[in-house]
C-alpha positions as CSV (number, residue, x, y, z in Angstrom):
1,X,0.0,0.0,0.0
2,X,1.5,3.6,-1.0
3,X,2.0,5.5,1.6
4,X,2.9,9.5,1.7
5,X,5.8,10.4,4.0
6,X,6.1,14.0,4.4
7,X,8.9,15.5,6.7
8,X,10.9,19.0,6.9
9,X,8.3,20.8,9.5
10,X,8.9,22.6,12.5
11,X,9.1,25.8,15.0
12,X,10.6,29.1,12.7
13,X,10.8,32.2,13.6
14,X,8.8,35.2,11.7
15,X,10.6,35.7,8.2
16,X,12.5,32.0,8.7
17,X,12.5,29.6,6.3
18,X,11.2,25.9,6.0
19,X,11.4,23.2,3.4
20,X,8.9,20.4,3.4
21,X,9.6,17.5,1.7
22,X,6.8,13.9,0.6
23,X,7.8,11.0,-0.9
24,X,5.8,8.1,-1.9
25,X,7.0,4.6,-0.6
26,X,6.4,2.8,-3.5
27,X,6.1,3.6,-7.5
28,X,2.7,5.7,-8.3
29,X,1.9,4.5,-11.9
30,X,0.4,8.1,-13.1
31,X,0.2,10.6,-11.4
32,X,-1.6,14.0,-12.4
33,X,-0.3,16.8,-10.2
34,X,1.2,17.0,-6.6
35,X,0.1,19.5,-4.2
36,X,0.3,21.0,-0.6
37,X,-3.3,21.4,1.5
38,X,-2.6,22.7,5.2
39,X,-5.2,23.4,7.5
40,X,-5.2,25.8,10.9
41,X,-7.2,25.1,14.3
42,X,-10.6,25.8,13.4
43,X,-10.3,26.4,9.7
44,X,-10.7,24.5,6.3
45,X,-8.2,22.8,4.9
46,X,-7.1,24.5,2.1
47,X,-5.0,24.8,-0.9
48,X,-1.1,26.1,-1.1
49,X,0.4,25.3,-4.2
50,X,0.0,22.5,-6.9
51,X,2.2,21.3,-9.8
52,X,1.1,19.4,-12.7
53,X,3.0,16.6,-14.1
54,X,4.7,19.2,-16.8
55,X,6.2,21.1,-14.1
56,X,2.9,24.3,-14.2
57,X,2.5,25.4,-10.4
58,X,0.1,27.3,-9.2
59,X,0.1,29.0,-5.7
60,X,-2.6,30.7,-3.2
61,X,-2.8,34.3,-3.4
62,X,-1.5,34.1,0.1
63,X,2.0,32.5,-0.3
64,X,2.9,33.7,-3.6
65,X,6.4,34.9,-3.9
66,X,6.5,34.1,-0.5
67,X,6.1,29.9,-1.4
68,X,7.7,27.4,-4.3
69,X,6.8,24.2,-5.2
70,X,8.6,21.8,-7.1
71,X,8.8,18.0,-7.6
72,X,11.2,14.9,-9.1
73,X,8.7,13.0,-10.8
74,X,11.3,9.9,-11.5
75,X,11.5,9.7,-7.3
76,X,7.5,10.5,-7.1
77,X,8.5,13.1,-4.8
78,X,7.3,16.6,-4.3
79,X,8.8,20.1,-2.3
80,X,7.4,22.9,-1.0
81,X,9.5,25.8,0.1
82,X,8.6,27.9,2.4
83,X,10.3,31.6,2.7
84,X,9.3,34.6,4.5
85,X,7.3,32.2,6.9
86,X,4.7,34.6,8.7
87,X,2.5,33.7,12.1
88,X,-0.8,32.8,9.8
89,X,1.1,30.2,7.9
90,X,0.8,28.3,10.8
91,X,-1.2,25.2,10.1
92,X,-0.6,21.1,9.8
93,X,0.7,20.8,6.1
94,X,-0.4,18.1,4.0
95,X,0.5,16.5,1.0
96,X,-1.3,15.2,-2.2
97,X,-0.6,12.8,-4.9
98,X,-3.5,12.5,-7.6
99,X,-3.5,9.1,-9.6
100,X,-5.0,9.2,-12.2
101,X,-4.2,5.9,-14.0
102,X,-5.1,2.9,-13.6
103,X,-8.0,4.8,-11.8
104,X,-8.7,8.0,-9.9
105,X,-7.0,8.2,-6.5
106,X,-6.2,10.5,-4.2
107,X,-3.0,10.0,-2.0
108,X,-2.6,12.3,1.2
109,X,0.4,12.4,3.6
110,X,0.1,12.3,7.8
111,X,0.7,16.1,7.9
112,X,3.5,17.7,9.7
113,X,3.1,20.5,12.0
114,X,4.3,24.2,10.7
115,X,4.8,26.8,13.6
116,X,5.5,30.4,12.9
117,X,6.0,32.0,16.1
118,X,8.6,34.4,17.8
């Protein structure tokens, strides 16, 4: 069974820097896009940034130029890096692999905890 391993989160300081970091434990046959969801006490989960298998990202109006995604599609692996980290990014940070072949299926990781904090 594929699981979604996410690691890289943590306690930063206002206008630190993180970089998170999922990998699938096993071979994804087709996978559409890759994205990273977080979600804050008491709020929806909600979308960061995405990238599509040809390497188009797309980003919250929120985190742009602050955020950048990227991803190795040969290790089924996918990055988010964080810059300019503010007190309201704080949330549990999720990852998503959508499979679209053999079927539709969406893969999501544990979450790890991001604190932004002084």
């Amino acid at each position: 069974q594929v699981r979604l391993v996410e690691s890289g989160g943590g306690l930063v300081q206002p206008g630190g820097s993180l970089r998170l970091s999922c990998a699938a434990s096993h071979s994804i046959s087709r996978i559409s896009s890759m994205g990273w969801y977080r979600q804050a006490p008491g709020k929806r989960r909600e979308l960061v940034a995405a990238i599509t298998s040809g390497g188009t990202a797309d980003y919250a109006d929120s985190v742009k130029g602050r955020f950048s995604i990227s991803r190795d599609n040969a290790r089924n692996t996918v990055y988010l890096q964080m810059n300019s980290l503010r007190p309201e990014d704080t949330a549990v940070y999720y990852c998503n692999f959508k499979q679209i072949l053999p079927y539709e299926y969406d893969y999501w990781g544990q979450g790890t905890q991001v604190t932004v904090s002084s």
